[in-house]
N, C-alpha and C positions, 0 to 999 in steps of 0.2 A: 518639274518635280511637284508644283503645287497642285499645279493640273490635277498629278495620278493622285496626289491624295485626296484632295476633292472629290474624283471619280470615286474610290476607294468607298468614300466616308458615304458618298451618297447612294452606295450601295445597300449598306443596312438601312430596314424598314424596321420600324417598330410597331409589330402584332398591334393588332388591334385593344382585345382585353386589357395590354398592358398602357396602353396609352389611357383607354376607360377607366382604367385604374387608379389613372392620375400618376405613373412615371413613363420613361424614356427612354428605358435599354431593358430585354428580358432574360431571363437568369442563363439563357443560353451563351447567350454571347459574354455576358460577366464571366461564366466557367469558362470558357474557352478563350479568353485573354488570359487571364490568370495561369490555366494551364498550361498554354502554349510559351507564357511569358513575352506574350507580344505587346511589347513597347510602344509599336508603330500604330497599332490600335490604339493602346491606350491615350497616345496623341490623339488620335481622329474623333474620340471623344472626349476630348476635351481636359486630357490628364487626370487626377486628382480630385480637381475641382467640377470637371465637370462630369464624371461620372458620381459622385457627391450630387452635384443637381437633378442627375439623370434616376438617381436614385432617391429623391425628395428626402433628402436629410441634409443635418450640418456637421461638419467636421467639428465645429465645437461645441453645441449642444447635442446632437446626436437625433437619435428620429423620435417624432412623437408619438406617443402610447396613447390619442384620444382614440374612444371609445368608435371601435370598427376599422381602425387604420391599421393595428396590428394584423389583423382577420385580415383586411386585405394584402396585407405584405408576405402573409403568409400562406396566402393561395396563388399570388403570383411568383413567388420566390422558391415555398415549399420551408422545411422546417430542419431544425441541423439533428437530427434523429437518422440512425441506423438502420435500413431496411433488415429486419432480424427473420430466420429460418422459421420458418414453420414451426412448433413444437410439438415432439411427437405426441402421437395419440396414446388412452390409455390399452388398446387393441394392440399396438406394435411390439408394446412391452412385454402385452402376452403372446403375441407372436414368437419374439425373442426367446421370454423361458421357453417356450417350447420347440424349441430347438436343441436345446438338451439332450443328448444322446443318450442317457441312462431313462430320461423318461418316455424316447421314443421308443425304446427296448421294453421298457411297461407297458407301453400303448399298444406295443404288438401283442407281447403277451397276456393283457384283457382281452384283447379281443381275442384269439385264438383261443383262452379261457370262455369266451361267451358263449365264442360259436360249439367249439366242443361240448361243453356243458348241454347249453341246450338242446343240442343231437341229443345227447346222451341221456339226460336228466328231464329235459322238458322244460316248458318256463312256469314258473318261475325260480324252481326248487336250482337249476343248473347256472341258474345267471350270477349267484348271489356274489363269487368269489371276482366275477370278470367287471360286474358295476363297484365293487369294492374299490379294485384298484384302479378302476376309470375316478370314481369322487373321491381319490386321496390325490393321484396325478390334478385334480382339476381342482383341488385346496393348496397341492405346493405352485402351482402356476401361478394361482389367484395373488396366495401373499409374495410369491418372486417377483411378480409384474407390478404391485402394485406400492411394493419397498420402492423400486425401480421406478418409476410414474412419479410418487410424490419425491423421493430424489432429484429428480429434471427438473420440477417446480422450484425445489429451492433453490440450485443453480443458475435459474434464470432469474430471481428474484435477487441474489450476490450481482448476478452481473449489470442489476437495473441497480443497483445501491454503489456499484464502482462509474456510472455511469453521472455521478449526484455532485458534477463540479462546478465549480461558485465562480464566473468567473469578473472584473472588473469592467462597468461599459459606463458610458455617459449617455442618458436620456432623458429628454424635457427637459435641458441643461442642467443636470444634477449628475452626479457621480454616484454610484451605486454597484451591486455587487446583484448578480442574477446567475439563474443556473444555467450550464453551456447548452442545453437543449432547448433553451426557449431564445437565442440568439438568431437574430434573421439578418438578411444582407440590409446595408445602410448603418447599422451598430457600429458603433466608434467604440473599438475595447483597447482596453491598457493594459500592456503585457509589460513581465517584471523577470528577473531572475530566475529561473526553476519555471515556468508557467511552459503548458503546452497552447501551441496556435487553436487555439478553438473553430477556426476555421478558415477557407482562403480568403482572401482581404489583399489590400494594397496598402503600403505604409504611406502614415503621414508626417510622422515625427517623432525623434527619440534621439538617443545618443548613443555610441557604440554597438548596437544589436546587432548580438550573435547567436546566430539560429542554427543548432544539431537535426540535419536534411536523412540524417543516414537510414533512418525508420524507413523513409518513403526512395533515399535514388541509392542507398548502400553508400553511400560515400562518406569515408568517417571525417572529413577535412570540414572544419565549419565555414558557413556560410556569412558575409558580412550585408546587412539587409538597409538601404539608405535611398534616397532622393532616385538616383542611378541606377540602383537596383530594388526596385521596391514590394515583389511580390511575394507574398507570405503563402506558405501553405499549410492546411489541417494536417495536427497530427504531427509538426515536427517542433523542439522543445529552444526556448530559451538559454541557452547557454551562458550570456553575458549580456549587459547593457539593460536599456528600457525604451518601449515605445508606445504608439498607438499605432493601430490599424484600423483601416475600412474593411469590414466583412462586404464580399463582394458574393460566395458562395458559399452555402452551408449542404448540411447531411448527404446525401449520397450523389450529390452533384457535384461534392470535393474529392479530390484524389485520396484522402484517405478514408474515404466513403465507400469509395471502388473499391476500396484492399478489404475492408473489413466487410463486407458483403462477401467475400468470398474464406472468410475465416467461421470456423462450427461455434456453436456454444463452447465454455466452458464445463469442468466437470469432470469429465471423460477419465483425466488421466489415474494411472493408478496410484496410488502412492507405496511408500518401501516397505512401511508394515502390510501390506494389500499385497507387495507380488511374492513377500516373505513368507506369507498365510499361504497363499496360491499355490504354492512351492510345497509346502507344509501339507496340503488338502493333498497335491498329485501323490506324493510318495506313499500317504496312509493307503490312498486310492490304490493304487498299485498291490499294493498289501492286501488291499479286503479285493481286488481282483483274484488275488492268489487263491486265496480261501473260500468264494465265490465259486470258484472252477473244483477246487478240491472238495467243496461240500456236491456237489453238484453230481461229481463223478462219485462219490460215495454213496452218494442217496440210488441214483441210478444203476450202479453197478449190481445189485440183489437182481436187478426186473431183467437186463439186460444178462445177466450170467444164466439166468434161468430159461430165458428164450433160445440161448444157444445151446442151454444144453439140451433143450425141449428140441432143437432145432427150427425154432420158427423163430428165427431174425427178420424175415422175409414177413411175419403176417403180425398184425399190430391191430388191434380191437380199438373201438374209442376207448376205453376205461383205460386201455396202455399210455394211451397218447396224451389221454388226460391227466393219467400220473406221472408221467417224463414232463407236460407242462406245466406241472406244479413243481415238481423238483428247480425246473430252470427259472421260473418265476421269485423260488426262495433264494436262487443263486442271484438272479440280478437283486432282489431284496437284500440279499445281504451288501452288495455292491452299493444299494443307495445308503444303506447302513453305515456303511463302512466310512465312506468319500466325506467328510464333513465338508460339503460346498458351502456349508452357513459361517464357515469361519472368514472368508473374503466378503461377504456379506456382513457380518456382524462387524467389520472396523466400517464400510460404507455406512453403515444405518449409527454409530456412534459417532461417529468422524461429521456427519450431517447433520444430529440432531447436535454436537457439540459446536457448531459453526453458527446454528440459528441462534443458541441460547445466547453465545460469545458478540454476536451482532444486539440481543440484549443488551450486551455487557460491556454496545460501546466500540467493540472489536469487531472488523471487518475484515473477514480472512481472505484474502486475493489466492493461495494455494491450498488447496486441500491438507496436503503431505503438511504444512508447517501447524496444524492442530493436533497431531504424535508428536512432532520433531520438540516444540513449547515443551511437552511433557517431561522428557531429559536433557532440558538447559540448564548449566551447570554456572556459566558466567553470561552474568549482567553487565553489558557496556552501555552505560546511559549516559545521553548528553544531560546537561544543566537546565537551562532555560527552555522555559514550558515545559518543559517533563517533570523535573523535579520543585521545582518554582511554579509559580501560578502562571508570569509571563503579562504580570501587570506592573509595568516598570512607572513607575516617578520619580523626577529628578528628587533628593532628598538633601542635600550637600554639595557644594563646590568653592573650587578654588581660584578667584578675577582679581588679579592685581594683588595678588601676593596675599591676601585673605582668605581664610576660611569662612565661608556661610554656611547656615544652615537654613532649613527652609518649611518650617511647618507652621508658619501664620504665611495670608496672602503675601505672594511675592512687588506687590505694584509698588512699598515703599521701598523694594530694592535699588533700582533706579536712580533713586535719590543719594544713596550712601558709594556709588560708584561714578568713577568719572563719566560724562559722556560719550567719548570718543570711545571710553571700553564698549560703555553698553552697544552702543551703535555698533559698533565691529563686531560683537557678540552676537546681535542680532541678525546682520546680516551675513554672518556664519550660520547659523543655527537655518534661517530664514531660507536658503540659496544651497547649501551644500546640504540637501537631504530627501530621500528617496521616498519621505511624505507627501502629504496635500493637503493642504486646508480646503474644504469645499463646505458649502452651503446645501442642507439636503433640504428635502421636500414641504418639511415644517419650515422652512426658514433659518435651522438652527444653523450653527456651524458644528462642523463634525472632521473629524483628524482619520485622516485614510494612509496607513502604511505601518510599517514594524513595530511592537509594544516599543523598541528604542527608539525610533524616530517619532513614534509618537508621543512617549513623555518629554524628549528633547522641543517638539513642536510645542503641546502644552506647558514646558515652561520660560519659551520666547515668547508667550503670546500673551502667560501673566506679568511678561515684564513691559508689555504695551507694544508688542512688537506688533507691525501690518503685514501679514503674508502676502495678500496680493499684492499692494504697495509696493511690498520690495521686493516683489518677481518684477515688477514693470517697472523700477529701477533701473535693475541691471540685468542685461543681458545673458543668457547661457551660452557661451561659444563650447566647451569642451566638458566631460563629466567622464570620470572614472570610478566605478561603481563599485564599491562595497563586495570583499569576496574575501573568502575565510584563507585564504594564501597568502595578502598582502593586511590583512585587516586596516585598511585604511578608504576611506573614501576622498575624492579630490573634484572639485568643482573650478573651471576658469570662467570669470566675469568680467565682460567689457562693462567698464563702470559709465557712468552717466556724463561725469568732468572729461571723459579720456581715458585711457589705457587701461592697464586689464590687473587683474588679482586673481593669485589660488587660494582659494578655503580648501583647509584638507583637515580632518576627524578622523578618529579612528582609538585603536590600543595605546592608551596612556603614557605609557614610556617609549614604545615606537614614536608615535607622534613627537612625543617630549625629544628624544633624539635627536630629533628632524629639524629641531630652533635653536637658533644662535642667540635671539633676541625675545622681548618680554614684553609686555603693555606694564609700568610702574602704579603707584598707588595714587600718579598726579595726573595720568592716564599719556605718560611721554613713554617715547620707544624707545629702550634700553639696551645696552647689550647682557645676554644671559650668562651670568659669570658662573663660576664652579659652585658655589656658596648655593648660590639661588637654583641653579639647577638639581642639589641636594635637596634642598626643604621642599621641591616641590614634589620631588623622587619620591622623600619622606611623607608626602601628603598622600599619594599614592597609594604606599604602602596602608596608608591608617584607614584609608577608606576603604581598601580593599579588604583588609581585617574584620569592619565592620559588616563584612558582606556584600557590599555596592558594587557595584559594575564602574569602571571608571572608565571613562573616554575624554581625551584631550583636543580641542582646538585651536588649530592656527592660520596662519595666514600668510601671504609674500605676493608683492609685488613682481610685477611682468614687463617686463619689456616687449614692445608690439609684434616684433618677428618670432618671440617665446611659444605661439600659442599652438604654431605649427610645429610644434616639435614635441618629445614625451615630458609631461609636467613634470618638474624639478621633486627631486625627491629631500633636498637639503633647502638649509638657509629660511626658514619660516620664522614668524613672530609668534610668540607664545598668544593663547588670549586666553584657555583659562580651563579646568577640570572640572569638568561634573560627575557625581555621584548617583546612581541610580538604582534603586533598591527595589528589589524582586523577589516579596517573602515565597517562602516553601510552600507547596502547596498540603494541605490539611490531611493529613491521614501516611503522609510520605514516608516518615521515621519508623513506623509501625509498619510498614509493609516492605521495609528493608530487613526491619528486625526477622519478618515474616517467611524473609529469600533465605536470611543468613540461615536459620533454624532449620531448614527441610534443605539446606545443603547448596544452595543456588550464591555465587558470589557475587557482588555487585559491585562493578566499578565505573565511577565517573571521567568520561572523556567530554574536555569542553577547549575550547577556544578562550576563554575568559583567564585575565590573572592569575597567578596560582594562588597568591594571598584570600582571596575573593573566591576563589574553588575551594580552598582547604574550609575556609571558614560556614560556606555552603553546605561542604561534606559533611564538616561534623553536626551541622543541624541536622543533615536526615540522617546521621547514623552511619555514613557509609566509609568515613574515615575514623578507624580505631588507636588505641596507643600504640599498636605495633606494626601502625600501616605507613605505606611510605604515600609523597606525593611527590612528581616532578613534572618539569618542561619538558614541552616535545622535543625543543633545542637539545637537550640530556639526555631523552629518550632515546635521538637517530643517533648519538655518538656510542652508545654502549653497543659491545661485541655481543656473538653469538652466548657467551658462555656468561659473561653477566648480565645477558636477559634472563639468563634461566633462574640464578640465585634473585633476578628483581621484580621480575613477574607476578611471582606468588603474592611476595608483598604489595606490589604496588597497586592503589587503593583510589591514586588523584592523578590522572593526566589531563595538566593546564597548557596552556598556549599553544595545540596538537592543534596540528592540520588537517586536511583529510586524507594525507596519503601517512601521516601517524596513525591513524586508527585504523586506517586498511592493515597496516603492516602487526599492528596488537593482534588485529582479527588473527591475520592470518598465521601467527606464533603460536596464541593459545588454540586454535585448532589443527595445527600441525605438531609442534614440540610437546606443548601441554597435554594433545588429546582431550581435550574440551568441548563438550556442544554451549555454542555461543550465540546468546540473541544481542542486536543490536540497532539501537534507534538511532535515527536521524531524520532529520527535516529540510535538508537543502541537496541543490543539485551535486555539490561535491560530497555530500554524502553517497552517493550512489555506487561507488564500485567497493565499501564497508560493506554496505546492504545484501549487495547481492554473493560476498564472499562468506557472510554468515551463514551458519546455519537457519537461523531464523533473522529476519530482516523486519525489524519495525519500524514505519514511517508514523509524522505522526498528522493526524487529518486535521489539524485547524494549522499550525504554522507551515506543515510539512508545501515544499513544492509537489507539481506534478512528475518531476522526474524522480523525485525520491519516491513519491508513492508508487510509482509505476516499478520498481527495483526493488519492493519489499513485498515479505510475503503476511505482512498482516499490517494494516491501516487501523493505529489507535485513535478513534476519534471525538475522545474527551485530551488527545495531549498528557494522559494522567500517567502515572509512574504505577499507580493504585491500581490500573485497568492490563498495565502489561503483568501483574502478580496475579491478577484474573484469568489472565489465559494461559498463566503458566497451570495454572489449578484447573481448567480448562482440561489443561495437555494429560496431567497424570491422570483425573477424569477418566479420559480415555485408554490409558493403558489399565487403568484400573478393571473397567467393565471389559475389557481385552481379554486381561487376562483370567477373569472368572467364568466369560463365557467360554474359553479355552476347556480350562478345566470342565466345565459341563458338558460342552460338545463331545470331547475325547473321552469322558468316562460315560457315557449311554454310545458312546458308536463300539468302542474296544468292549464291553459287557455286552453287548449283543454281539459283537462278531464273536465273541469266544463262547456267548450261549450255544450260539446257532450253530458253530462249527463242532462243539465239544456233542450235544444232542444226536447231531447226523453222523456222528462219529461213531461215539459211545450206542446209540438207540436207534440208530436208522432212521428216526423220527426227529422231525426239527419243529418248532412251533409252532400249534395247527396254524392251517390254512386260512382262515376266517381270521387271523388277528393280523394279517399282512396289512391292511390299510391303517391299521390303528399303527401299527410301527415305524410306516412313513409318516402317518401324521406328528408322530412324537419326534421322532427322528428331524424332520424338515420345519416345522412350522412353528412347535413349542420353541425350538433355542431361539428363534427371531425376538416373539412375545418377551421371551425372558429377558433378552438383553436391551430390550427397551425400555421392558420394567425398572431395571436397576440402572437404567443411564439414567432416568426420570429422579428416581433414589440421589443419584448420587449427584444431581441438579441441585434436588433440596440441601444435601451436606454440604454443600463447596460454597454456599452460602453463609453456613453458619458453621465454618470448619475454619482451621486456619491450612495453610500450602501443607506445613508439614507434617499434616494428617495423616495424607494422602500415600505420604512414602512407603508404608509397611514396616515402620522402625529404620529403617537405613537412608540416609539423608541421598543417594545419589542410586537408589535400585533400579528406578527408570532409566537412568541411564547407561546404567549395565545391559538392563532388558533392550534397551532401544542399538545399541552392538550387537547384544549374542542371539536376537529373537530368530 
């Protein structure tokens, strides 16, 4: 057996180039381990570690960035980038309008106008009416091709800004944050909760990682990713746990490099006001078809009645043939007249120039259709943190050893007024159960990498003298249960340094608090948690939560050695102690609630936090009134069908909601209610709210990549201020909608009824000579115009407020966006 592997291993040669290169395996054989998931390879060279050497990096500093090393990693590896389509020419565009049946119906009849003419007339006097409609045809071409042309540009430039992900690596031993397209094989990246694989890699270590495969193999069962099973692939998401990977292959060398090479641009699709319009344009069409053929037969029937009676049906002069081409030319003019093709036009050229301003504005729209849709949102489901808050947490308050603190001069004489045993225990709670990192960056400084909550939790064990690395390399990680908005609790198990093992478990305040029999005292001895104490601490709870703080609880328990193999104990913990963490509003919040309510838009907060700490949030930005209700999700799932409907309306605050609470709000108010509902989130269980909404808002700095990839517009200020943006945005567009409507249909219906009332009443329809001037107004002015006033209504929405825009009626878009 050793033999064949020998034989096996000394098979592979290593290319030349790549050896010159200065490594030891070339990206051929990295992709095809990985993809094939051969194990037995990954043996022959040398596991883990040694495909780590073969690829001159370290698993725990990661590769170096001196000056040419990258250059070459990157010419022998290649680069984690998309091979993307060709993008059409601005030629194909005009190719495409010309394709248009109504204008190849023109094109024949110019010409047949030329030829005739000039028999007949001579040139120049006979050409004039046949180059007419040749340079009207080649002005509506010009501007349909080239609305169309600069279109494609902006789509491709959306799809280069959804492309813009940040993701966690270690290089030059520093911890850092880079974008996924500049990642090359040998990168040590750190995947989290919500994050998608940046690219194929091999694991190196983590706890529980659970990887969503179904993108790439359809299989909806998640994947568990360890020592055992170690290969990661591009493209599929985070589901649960944390780890690190070795990129092994990046961009179209990874399997989902190969899917996405085979997927078009973006863009394409139509949206519902677009095939609404589409729908709208054939039936007019049809109409001004009728009238087309009736005028048509009316103007001809004098020339043709009088040929029969003459009897000479049979002989036809040029001068005949040139006036029957004239008649049929006014019939398809009336047709081009008639058809308003610029109305599915006129929402692409608004809907595109309203996307680019909106990416101004901050707002990244991943779907076309949800830049209408914004425009008649009626309810607002906003989460708390970082949407409505800034999402800069510090500890401000807490509660150790049966004490109230507070904490606005340095924390280092705290220390001193607590027992040691608390602090210590505090510490290495704080220090060991959290989903942070103290790292060192490139100035030297130290710097806190993970959640605004762990990260003021980190900052303030570290002003109480506490050593992060220290107390990683104390005690050991055996087991970690990560943080997830279902159990809201996090639980870490630690073989301690003496012997045996401990759970630190954090998490929801009174959950947590539930969870302890027992207490750390004020002499820092272990108590039992009597009725009394468990009250005051309830009560401490409550006060902080009043004051607006986030509260989260800490405790702790002891393991016995065979424990650690089993599910970590959810009872029997020691109290250690409450912190309070305050997360002001963010600046402008209150006023752009005031701004929903007024133009008819309802806003309700869905959060995971206390409810005490939600109501009191709400009423800072305005969004909880004297006659609004607030409840628990726990109170939410118990009410029946019929007392959702009497609670609905009112309800103003849903606290301690899960994600399948807010899925089920979604789907009430867009079902019983009849609602168009936008809705944010920022984590992977946010994802099936997201995509049940009408409109889906993720939000780009805390949002995961599985919520962004399930929303249909990416906020990437976080702000509350920027989703009231795009709802102004939204009616924006229904606005210039609906005035170009009215423009269109009153010059198409006034010239079909000129042109047909004329050939009716006078035999005579409007000379001949003003057919080019009539497609030109007809086809080319309504574009001009409705870019004019999208431009217009650019500058108002700046200096307007939302419920400007309604037309007096606080919810009219959203009638229009039903009966359009």
């Amino acid at each position: 057996m050793c033999s064949g592997l020998s034989l096996q291993s000394s098979q592979y040669v290593v290319p030349e180039d790549v050896r010159a290169a200065g490594f030891q395996i070339d990206a051929d054989e990295l992709t095809s381990i990985v993809e094939s998931r051969d194990t037995e390879r990954l043996t022959e060279h040398g596991q883990l570690d040694g495909i780590a050497d073969k690829l001159a990096t370290s698993l725990t500093d990661g590769i170096s960035t001196r000056e040419g090393l990258l250059g070459q990693r990157q010419e022998i590896y290649g680069v984690n980038k998309f091979a993307e389509s060709e993008p059409r020419s601005f030629w194909e565009f005009v190719w495409d309008a010309l394709q248009d049946t109504t204008l190849i119906i023109l094109a024949a009849c110019a010409f047949v106008s030329l030829t005739v003419g000039i028999a007949t007339e001579g040139w120049p006097n006979g050409s004039h009416d046949g180059i007419g409609i040749f340079a009207s045809i080649i002005l509506v071409v010009s501007v349909t091709a080239t609305s169309d042309y600069q279109q494609s540009l902006q789509f491709r430039d959306l799809d280069k800004e959804k492309r813009k992900i940040l993701v966690q690596v270690t290089r030059d031993g520093f911890r850092q944050r880079t974008l996924i397209d500049d990642l090359l094989p040998g990168d040590v990246v750190h995947l989290a909760v919500g994050d998608q694989v940046p690219a194929d890699g091999v694991f190196i270590s983590g706890f529980s990682l659970l990887l969503d495969e179904s993108s790439l193999t359809g299989e909806s069962e998640p994947v568990d990713v360890n020592e055992d099973k170690p290969f990661l692939s591009s493209g599929t998401k985070v589901l649960d746990g944390s780890g690190q990977m070795l990129v092994t292959a990046v961009g179209m060398r990874t399997q989902w490099g190969k899917l996405m090479a085979a997927l078009t641009e973006g863009g394409n699709d139509e949206t519902p006001l677009q095939v609404k319009l589409s729908g709208v344009a054939n039936i007019i069409g049809k109409i001004g078809l009728f009238f087309a053929v009736l005028t048509f037969i009316v103007l001809s029937q004098e020339l043709i009645g009088q040929k029969y009676h003459d009897g000479l049906l049979l002989s036809w002069s040029g001068d005949d043939v040139l006036e029957i081409l004239n008649h049929f030319a006014v019939a398809v003019t009336i047709v081009v007249v008639a058809v308003p093709e610029g109305l599915p036009l006129a929402v692409t050229l608004s809907l595109a120039y309203a996307m680019e301003k909106m990416m101004n504005d901050k707002a990244l729209v991943r779907q076309l259709a949800a830049c209408e849709t914004m425009g008649s949102a009626t309810v607002i489901c906003s989460d708390k943190t970082g949407t409505l808050t800034s999402n800069r947490m510090t500890v401000v308050k807490a509660c150790i050893c049966g004490n109230t603190l507070e904490f606005n001069d340095p924390l280092s004489s705290l220390s001193s007024e607590l027992p040691e045993v608390a602090v210590e225990t505090l510490l290495e709670s704080i220090l060991t159960n959290t989903g942070g990192e103290v790292v060192i960056d490139q100035n030297g400084k130290q710097d806190i990498i993970g959640t605004p909550t762990e990260t003021a939790l980190l900052e303030f064990a570290l002003s109480l003298g506490g050593n992060y690395k220290q107390k990683r390399q104390e005690s050991k990680i055996v087991k970690v249960e990560p943080f997830n908005s279902v159990k809201k609790r996090m639980t870490v198990i630690l073989e301690l340094p003496g012997g045996g093992y401990r759970a630190h478990c954090k998490g929801a305040a009174e959950i947590v608090l539930a969870a302890c029999d027992k207490f750390i005292d004020g002499s820092g001895s272990v108590v039992p948690l009597d009725k009394k104490t468990a009250n005051l601490l309830n009560d401490t709870i409550e006060t902080f939560s009043s004051e607006a703080l986030r509260t989260l609880c800490l405790a702790y328990r002891g393991l016995e050695d065979g424990s650690t193999q089993e599910e970590i104990p959810l009872q029997g913990y020691t109290f250690i102690g409450i912190v309070g963490i305050k997360d002001p509003v963010r600046l402008g919040v209150r006023e752009s609630v005031a701004s929903c309510r007024s133009a008819g838009i309802a806003v309700k907060m869905v959060t995971g936090d206390n409810i005490n700490t939600a109501k009191a949030i709400a009423r800072e930005c305005g969004i909880l009134t004297d006659g609004g209700l607030a409840i628990e999700g726990a109170e939410f799932r118990e009410k029946t069908p019929e007392e959702l409907l009497e609670l609905i309306p009112k309800m103003q605050v849903l606290a301690r909601s899960s994600p399948l609470d807010k899925l089920a709000l979604v789907k009430y108010l867009r079902t019983t209610s009849n609602e168009v509902v936008a809705v944010t989130g920022d984590g992977t269980n946010d994802a099936p709210a997201l995509r049940e909404a009408d409109i889906g808002l993720a939000m780009g700095i805390a949002g995961t990549e599985v919520a962004k990839e399930s929303a249909d517009v990416v906020i990437l200020d976080d702000n509350f201020s920027t989703i009231v943006t795009v709802a102004k945005w939204g009616r924006s567009v229904y606005v210039n909608i609906q005035k170009f409507v009215q423009f269109q249909l009153t010059v198409n219906i006034v010239a079909l009824l000129v042109n047909f009332s004329s050939a009716c009443f006078t035999g005579i329809p409007y000379p001949q000579d003003c057919l080019p001037m009539i497609l030109l107004v007809s086809t080319c002015l309504p574009s001009h115009g409705l870019l004019t006033h999208a431009r217009r209504c650019a500058a108002d929405s700046r200096s307007t407020s939302l419920g400007e825009h309604d037309h007096g009626h606080p919810r009219c878009t959203s009638t229009c966006h039903r009966t359009t």
